[in-house]
N, C-alpha and C positions, 0 to 999 in steps of 0.2 A: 223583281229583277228586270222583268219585262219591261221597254218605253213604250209601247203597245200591245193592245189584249187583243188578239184574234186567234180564235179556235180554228183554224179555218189554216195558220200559217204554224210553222214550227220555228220558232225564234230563239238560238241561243247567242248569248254573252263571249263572247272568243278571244283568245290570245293576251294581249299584254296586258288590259283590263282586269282577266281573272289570275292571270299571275300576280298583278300588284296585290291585287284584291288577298290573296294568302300569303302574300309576304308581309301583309302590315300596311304595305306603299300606299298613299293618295291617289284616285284614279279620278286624271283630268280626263282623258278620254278614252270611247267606250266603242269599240267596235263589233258589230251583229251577225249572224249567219244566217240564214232562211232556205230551212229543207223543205224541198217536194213541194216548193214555191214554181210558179214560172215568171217571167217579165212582166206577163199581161195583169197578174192574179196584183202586181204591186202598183203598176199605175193605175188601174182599179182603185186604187186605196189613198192612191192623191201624193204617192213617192214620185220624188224626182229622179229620170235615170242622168246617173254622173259618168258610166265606166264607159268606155271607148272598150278596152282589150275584152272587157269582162263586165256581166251586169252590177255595178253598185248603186244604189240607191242611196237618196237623204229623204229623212225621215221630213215628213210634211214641218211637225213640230219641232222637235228636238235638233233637226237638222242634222243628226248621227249618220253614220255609214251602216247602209243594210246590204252587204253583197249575199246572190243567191249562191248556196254550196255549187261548188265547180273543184274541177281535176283541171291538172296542166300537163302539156306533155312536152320537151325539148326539139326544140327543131330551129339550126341556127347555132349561133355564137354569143355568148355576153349574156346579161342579165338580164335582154327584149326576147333573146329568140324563145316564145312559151308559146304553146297555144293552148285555149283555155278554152273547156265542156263543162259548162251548166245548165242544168237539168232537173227535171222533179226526181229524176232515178239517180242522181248525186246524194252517197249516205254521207253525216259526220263524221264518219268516222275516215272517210275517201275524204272529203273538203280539207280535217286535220291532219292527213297525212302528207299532203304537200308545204306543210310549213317548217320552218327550219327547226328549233329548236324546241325540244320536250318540254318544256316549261311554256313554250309560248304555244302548244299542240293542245290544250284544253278547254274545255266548253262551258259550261253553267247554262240550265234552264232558268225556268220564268220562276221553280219554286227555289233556285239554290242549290240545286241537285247538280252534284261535279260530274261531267263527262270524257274520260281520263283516258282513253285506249293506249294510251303510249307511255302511260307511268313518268307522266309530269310532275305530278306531285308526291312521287320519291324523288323522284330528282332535285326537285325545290326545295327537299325537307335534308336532304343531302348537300346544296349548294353546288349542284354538279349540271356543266353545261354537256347536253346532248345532243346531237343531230339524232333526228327522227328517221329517216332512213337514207339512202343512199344517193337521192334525191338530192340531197341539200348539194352536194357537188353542181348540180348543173347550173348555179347561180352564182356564181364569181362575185357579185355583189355581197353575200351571206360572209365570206372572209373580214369583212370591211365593218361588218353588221354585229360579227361577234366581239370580234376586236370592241366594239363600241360597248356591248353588253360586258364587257368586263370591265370595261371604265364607269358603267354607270352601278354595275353589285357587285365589285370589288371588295367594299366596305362591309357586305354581309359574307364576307369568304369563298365565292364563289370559284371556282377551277375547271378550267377545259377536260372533259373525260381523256383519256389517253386515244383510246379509237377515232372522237373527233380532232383530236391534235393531230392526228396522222390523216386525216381527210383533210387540215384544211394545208399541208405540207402537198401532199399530191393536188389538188385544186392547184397551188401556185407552178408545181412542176410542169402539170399539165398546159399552162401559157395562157389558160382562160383567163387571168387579171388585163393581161396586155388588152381587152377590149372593154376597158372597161374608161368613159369617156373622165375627162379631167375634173370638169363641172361636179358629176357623179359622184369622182371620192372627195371632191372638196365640201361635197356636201354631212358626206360622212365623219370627213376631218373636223368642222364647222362644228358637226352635233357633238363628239365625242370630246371637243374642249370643252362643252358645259357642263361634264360629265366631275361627281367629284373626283374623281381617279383617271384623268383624263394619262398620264404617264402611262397606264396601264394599255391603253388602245396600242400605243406605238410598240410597247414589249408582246404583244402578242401577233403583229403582223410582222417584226423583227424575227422571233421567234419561229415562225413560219416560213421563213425567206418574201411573205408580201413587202414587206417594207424597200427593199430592194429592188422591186420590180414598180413600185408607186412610187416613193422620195427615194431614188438613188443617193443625193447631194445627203439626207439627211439618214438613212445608212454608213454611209462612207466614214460617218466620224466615232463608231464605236471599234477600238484598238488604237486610235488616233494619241497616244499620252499630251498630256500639261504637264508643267513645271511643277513637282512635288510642293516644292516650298509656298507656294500660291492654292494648289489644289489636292488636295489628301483622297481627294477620287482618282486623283490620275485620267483617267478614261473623258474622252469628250464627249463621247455620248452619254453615258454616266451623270455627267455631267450636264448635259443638256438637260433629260429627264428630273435632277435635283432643281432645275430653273424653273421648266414648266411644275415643279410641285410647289415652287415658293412664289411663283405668281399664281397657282389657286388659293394660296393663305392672304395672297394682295387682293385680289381683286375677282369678280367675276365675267371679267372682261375679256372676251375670245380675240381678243386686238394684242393684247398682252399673251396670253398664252398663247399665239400663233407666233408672235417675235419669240417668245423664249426660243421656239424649235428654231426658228431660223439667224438667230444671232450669230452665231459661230461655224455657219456653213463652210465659212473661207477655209477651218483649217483641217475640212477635209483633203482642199487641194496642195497641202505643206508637203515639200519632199523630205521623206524621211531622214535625211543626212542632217537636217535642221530639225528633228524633231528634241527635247519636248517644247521648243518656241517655237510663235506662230506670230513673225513679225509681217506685219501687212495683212494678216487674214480679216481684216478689217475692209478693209478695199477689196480683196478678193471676191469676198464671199459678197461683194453686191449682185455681181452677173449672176449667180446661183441663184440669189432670193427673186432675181428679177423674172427668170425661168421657171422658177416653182409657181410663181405667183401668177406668171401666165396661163402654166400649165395647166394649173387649178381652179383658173379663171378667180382670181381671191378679189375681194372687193375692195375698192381704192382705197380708202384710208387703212383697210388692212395692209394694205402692202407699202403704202409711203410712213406707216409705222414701221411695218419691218426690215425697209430699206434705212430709214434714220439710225435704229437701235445698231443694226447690223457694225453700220459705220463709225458711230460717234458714241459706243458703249463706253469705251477705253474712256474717252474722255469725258463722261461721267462719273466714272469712277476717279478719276486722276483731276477732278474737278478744282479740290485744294494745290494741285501743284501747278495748275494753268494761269498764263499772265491772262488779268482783264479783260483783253482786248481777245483775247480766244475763246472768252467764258464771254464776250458780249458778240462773237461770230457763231460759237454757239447758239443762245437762244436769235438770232435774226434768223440760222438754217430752220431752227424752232418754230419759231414764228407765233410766239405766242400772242403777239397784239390783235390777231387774225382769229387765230383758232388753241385760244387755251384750253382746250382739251387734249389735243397730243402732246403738251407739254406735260401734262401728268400720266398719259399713259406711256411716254417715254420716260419718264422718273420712275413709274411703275417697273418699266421692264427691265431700265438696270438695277434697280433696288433686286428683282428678284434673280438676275444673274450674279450680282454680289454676295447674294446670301445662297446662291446653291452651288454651293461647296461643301466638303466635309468639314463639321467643324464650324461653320460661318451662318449655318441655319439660326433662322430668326434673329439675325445679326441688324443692329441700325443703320440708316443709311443717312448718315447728316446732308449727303454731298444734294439728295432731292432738298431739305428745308430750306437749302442755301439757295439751290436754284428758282425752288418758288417765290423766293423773297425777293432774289433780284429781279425776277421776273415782276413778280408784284410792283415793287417800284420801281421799276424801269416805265412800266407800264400808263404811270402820271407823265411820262415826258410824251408832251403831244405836240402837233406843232405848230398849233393858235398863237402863242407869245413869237417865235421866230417872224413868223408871218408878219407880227404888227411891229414887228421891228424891220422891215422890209424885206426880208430874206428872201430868196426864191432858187425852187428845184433844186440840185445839188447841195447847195447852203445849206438849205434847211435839214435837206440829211445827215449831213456834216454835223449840224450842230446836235440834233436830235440824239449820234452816237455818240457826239464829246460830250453829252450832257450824263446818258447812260454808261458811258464809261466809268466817267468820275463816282457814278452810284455803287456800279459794283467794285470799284478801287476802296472806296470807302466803306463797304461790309466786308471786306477782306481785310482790312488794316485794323478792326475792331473786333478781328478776329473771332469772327460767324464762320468758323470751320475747325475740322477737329486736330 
């Protein structure tokens, strides 16, 4: 079990390594503990020290993480203020009491031998998420973390215990989320869409009131109604969450699954007098996506994907009733001569808001085949021939679009649509 043999070091196996390790899960990586070690006794041994806050070491070979057991204490606000004691007189069983979860609070020696003080592996064999002691509060970060662990063991039935459900309620009352930096939960956000049950993140910080205090704009839209006749969920956050589950049946794409949440931000700002239509939430909801996006510091192409979707979903879907000339200003907003990759990860994202509705799951979406074709050939029209017919600047763009006009006038008339 050990990456290194020394009688001399106490080495165990820790946290998410030996949870995979008895659920069944693949264990890409392996994190180490070392009791009754000091700093000096590792770089003696040819470890590199990495930790600023806290001793971690890499392993000369393996280059794995060897942090020495250490206690933290709270002092300060948000998920920095800790201060951290490592020590040869730090036991395992003090090192696993400051981590969050009973499932992630367990140990393994070098022969395999479990070291459990906190009854992880009931818990495991339960599917039951725990907070280890009362501790986990002082990390406003852990709210964000669990949320996450239930998008990623959702699919083995896993459930917040009722006691941690009401820890992580008081944590949000308490206003420790508000320091919690943009960057930070974007990063959370980020990991919990490669998550297979990535819906599930957002129902347990909803659930909580976090979701309110991080995405207000993407809060706002559960009680929001749809038009029955179009959506048999009624509910737009409902709705939202059926988007982001039919873009993990698309794609594994965090591009896509960030537009799903943010495609219909506008019509949280619809006055009720007009509800269940949301004419304009199209345009609305770009200042919202552009704020989130800030807020969260989201990375460019994620965010000029979810500014595109946000705006021009309608008319992907409404793709058969648009004249030519709107399905060829279409793909130029597109741009797919430049960069034909977001042209399929915006076919992607309304394909998966066309199918998450009640009813519409795993529904086809001809209006993407039609788009890639014209796209496809539109894509031969270059502007070498213009050129050697003397055209120049203006002209030749002129011609370029009369030329791609006529292409997609002509897979509309031979009727390439449903």
């Amino acid at each position: 079990m050990n990456s290194i043999k020394d009688n001399e070091l106490q080495i165990y196996l820790v946290g998410g390594a030996v949870r995979d390790q008895l659920l069944g899960r693949p264990v890409y990586d392996r994190d180490w503990v070392v009791v009754g070690a000091t700093a000096q006794q590792m770089l003696d041994r040819q470890f590199t020290p990495v930790g600023k806050d806290f001793p971690v070491f890499l392993h000369p070979d393996t280059k794995e993480e060897y942090a020495l057991a250490r206690t933290e204490r709270k002092q300060g606000k948000g998920y920095t203020g800790f201060i951290c004691h490592a020590s040869p007189d730090v036991t395992l069983e003090q090192d696993l009491l400051r981590r969050d979860l009973t499932i992630n609070a367990m140990a393994m020696d070098a022969d395999g031998n479990l070291v459990d003080p906190y009854h992880g592996e009931q818990d495991l064999e339960n599917r039951v998420f725990r907070h280890v002691s009362s501790a986990f509060s002082e990390d406003p970060l852990r709210v964000l973390r669990l949320a996450r662990f239930t998008a990623r063991f959702h699919q083995y039935g896993f459930t917040i215990h009722p006691d941690t459900q009401s820890l992580l309620t008081h944590m949000v009352e308490s206003g420790e989320l508000e320091n919690l930096s943009g960057d930070r939960i974007w990063k959370e956000i980020s990991r919990a869409l490669t998550e297979p049950n990535p819906e599930q993140f957002i129902e347990v910080l909803r659930h909580c009131g976090a979701l309110k205090v991080i995405w207000p704009e993407l809060d706002a839209l559960w009680g929001v109604p749809n038009p029955v006749a179009h959506h048999g969920e009624v509910d737009s956050g409902i709705h939202t969450l059926m988007v982001l589950q039919e873009a993990v049946k698309l794609t594994d794409s965090v591009a896509v699954r960030f537009a799903a949440l943010c495609h219909d931000l506008g019509k949280g700002l619809t006055e009720q007098k007009y509800w269940p239509t949301h004419h304009g939430h199209e345009k609305s909801g770009l200042p919202l996506v552009r704020d989130v996006c800030e807020r969260f510091r989201v990375p460019k192409q994620m965010t000029n994907l979810s500014l595109l979707v946000c705006e021009y979903h309608l008319h992907c879907h409404r793709l058969f009733e648009l004249k030519p000339t709107t399905i060829l200003k279409l793909l130029n907003t597109l741009d797919p001569w430049r960069n034909p990759e977001m042209l399929e990860l915006f076919i992607l994202s309304c394909h998966a808001d066309s199918s998450g509705r009640l009813g519409k799951e795993d529904s086809p979406y001809p209006q993407g085949d039609f788009l890639r074709e014209a796209a496809q050939q539109c894509q031969q029209v270059t502007a070498r021939p213009f050129v050697e017919q003397g055209l120049q600047g203006k002209a030749i763009r002129d011609a370029i679009n009369k030329q791609r006009l006529q292409i997609i006038s002509d897979l509309k008339s031979r009727g390439q649509s449903c």
